[in-house]
C-alpha positions in Angstrom: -8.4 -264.0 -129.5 -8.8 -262.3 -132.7 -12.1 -261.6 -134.9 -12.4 -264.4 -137.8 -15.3 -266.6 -138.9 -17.5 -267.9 -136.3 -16.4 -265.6 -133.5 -19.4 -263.8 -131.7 -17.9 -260.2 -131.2 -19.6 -257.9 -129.0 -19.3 -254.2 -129.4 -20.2 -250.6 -129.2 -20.8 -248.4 -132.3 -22.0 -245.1 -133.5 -23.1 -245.0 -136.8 -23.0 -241.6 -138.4 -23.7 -240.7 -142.5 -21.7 -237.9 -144.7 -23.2 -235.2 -142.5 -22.3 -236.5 -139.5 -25.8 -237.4 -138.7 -26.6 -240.0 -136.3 -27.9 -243.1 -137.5 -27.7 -245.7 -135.1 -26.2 -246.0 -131.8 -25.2 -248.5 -129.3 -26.0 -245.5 -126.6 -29.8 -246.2 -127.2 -29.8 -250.0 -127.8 -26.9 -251.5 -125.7 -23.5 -253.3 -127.1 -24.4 -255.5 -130.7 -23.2 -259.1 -131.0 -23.0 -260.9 -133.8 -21.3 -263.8 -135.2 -18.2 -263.0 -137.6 -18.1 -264.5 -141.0 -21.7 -265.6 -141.9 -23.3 -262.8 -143.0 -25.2 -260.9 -139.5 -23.1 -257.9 -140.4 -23.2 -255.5 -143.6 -20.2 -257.0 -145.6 -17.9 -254.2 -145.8 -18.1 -254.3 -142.2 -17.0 -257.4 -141.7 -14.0 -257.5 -143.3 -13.0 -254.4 -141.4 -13.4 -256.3 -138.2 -11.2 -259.1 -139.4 -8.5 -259.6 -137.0 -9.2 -256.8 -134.0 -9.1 -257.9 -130.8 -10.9 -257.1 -127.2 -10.2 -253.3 -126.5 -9.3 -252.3 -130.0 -10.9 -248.9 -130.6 -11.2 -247.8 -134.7 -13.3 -246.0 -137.3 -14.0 -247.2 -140.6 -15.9 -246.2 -143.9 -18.3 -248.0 -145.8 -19.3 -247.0 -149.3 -22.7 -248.6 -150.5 -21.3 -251.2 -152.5 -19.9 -252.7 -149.3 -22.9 -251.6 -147.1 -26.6 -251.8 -147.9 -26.2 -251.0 -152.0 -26.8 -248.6 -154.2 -30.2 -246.9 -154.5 -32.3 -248.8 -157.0 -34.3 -246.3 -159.0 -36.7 -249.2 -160.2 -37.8 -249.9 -156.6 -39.6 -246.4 -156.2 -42.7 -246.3 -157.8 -45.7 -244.1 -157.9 -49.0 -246.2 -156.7 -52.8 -245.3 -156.6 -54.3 -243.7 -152.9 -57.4 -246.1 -154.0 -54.6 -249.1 -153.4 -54.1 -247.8 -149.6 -57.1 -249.5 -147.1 -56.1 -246.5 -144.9 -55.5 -243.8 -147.9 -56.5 -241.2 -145.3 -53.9 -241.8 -142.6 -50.9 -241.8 -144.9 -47.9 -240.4 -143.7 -44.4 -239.8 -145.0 -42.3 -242.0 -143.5 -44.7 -245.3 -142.9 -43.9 -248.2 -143.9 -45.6 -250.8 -145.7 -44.9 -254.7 -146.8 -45.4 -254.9 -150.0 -45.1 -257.9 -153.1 -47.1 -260.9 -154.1 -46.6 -264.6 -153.4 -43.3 -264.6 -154.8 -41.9 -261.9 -152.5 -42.6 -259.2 -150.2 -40.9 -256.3 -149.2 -40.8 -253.2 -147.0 -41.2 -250.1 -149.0 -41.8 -246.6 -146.9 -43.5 -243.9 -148.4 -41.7 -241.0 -149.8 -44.2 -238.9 -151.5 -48.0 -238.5 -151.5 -50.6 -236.1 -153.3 -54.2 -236.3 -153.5 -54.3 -239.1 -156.2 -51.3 -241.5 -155.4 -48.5 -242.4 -153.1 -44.8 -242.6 -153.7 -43.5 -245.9 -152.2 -39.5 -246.4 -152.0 -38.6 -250.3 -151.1 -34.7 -249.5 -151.2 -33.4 -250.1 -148.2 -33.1 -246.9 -146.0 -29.5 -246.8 -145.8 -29.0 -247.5 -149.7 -26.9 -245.3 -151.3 -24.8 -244.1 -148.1 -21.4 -244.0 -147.2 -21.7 -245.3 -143.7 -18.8 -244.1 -141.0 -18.9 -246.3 -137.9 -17.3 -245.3 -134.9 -16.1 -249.0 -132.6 -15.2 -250.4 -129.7 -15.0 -254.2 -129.3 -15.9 -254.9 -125.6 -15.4 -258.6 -125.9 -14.8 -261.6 -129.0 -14.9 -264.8 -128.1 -15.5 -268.6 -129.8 -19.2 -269.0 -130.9 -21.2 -271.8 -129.3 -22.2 -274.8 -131.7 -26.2 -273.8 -130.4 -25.5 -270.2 -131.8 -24.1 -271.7 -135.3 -26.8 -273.7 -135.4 -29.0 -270.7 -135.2 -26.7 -268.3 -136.9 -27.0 -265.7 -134.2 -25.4 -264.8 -130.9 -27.2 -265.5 -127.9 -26.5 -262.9 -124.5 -26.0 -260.0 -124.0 -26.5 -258.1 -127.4 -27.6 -260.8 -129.1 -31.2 -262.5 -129.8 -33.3 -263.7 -127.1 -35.5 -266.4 -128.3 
């Protein structure tokens, strides 16, 4: 059977940036499964995946357009330590939800001084070329229950 829309494929990946860096890694987490086709993937990545089969072994490049976007320059902003409940416990690298009633998102700090906090809510892997290193272990046709939900279920997938 071959990867297309509404396919759950399961597979192991390393996901390294331009240094070589390891991002993410089925080694730590287990084999990922997803459906094909409706959007539980980074884009770019999906249409790489179109038409591979059980076994096939492959690395691909994703530039940020296809992947998690371009960093946003608007979506870092400088905020006052007052704002913070806990403005002593601050760290780099925590992150926070932020928005109003509108929207929220997750923005991690980048930056702090004594006065005020730099919060970034691009999305960590904005901006990267992303090099994935696969192996499909297995695709087969998604269960109506797992459209319904838009996510595989098993091994790999959610658990509800």
């Amino acid at each position: 059977m071959k990867i297309e829309k509404n396919v759950v494929v399961t597979m192991n990946y390393t996901l390294t940036d331009d240094k070589g860096t390891v991002i993410d890694s089925s080694k730590e987490n287990g084999p990922l499964s997803f459906i094909q086709g409706i959007g539980n993937i980074i884009t770019g990545l999906e249409s790489k995946m179109e038409g591979k089969v059980k076994g096939d072994k492959f690395n691909c490049t994703i530039t940020p357009a296809d992947g998690y976007g371009d960093t946003d320059p608007n979506l870092v902003q400088k905020v006052e330590r007052s704002q913070f409940a806990e403005g002593d416990k601050l760290e780099v690298g925590m992150m926070f939800e932020v928005g109003n009633d509108d929207q929220s998102f997750i923005a991690r700090v980048i930056g702090l001084d004594d006065q005020s906090v730099t919060l970034d809510a691009n999305h960590p892997m904005a901006g990267q070329t992303l090099n994935f290193d696969i192996e499909i272990l297995n695709v087969r046709a998604a269960e109506a229950n797992e459209l319904a939900h838009g996510h595989a279920h098993g091994e790999g997938g959610h658990h509800h």
